[in-house]
KOLKOL-892847 format. One record per residue (C-alpha): residue number from 1; residue in one letter; x, y, z. Coordinates in steps of 0.5 Angstrom, whole numbers, plus 500, padded with zeros to 3 digits. Example, Ala and Ser with C-alpha at 12.3 -4.5 7.8 and 13.67 -1.06 7.14 Angstrom:
<recs>
REC  num  residu   px   py   pz
REC    1       A  525  491  516
REC    2       S  527  498  514
</recs>
This chain:
<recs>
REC  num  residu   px   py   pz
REC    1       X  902  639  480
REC    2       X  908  635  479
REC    3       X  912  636  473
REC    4       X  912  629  471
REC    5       X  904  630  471
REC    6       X  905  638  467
REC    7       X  910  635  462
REC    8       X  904  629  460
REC    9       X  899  634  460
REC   10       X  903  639  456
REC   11       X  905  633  450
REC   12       X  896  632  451
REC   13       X  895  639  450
REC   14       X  900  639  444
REC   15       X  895  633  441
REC   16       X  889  636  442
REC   17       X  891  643  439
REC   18       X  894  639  433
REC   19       X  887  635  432
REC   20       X  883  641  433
REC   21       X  887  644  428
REC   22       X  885  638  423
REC   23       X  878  638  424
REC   24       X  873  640  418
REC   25       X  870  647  421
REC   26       X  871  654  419
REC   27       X  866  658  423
REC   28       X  869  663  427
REC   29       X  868  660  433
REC   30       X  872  654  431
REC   31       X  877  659  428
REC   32       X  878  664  435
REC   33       X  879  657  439
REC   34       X  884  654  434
REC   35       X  888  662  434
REC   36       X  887  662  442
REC   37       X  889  654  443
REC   38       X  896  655  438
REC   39       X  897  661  442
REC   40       X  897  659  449
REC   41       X  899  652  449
REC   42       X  906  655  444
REC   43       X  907  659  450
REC   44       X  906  653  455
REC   45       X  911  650  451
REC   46       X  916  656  449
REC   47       X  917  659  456
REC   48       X  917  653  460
REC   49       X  911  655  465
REC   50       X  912  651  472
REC   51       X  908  650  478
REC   52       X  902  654  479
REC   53       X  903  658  473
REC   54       X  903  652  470
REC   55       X  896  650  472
REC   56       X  894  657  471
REC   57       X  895  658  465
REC   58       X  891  650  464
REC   59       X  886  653  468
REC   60       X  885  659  463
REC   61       X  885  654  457
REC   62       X  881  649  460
REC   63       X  876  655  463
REC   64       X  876  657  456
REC   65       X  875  652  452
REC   66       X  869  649  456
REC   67       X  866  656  456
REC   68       X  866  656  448
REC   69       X  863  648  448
REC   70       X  857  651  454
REC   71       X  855  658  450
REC   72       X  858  658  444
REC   73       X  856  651  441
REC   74       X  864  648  440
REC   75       X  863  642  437
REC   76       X  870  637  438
REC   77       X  871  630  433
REC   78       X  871  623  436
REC   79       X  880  624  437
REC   80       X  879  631  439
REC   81       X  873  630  445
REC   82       X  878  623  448
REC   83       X  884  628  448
REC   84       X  880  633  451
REC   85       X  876  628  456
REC   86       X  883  626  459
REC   87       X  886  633  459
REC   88       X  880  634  464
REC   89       X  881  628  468
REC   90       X  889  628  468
REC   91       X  887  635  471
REC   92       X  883  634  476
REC   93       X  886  627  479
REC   94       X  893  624  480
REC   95       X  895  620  473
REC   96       X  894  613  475
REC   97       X  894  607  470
REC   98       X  887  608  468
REC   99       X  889  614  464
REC  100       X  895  611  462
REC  101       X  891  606  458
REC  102       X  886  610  456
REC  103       X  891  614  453
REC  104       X  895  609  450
REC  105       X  888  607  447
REC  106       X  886  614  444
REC  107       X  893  615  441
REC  108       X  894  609  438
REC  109       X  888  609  434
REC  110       X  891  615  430
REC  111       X  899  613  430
REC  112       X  901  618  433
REC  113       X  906  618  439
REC  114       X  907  621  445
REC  115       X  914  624  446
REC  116       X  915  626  454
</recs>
């Protein structure tokens, strides 16, 4: 993956991860995901990941959160799931103008930016 493309995927990564944090549930599905999405997205950002150890790594999250919205019954809010539908989309296909508008049209609704 290029690096203009895993730079936009880590800033999405960090929004999902801050909105997961946010959502009003504790169980411990919730709580082990919230500990492993901090850990991991912290280490994509702290030691620059590039190339393919950089789409490993978003493999392994990716593989992991499905696997807990599939068997364990992870539930994401509106936000989250949108965060979460594009990281999966900006992950299987090259980043083009649909995803940009959908994405300036997700992060807008909240007042956040998206600094890369």
């Amino acid at each position: 993956m290029e690096y203009s493309k895993q730079k936009l995927l880590l800033s999405i990564l960090i929004k999902f991860e801050e909105s997961f944090s946010h959502q009003i549930n504790e169980s411990a599905v919730n709580q082990e995901m919230e500990k492993f999405l901090k850990q991991s997205i912290r280490e994509l950002s702290e030691k620059q990941f590039r190339g393919s150890l950089f789409d490993k790594k978003v493999d392994q999250i990716i593989d992991k959160v499905n696997d807990c919205r599939t068997n364990k019954k992870l539930v994401f809010n509106d936000y989250t799931g949108q965060l979460w539908q594009q990281i999966l989309q900006i992950k299987q296909r090259t980043t083009s103008f649909e995803t940009a508008y959908s994405l300036i049209d997700i992060l807008s609704t909240k007042n956040t930016s998206l600094k890369l």
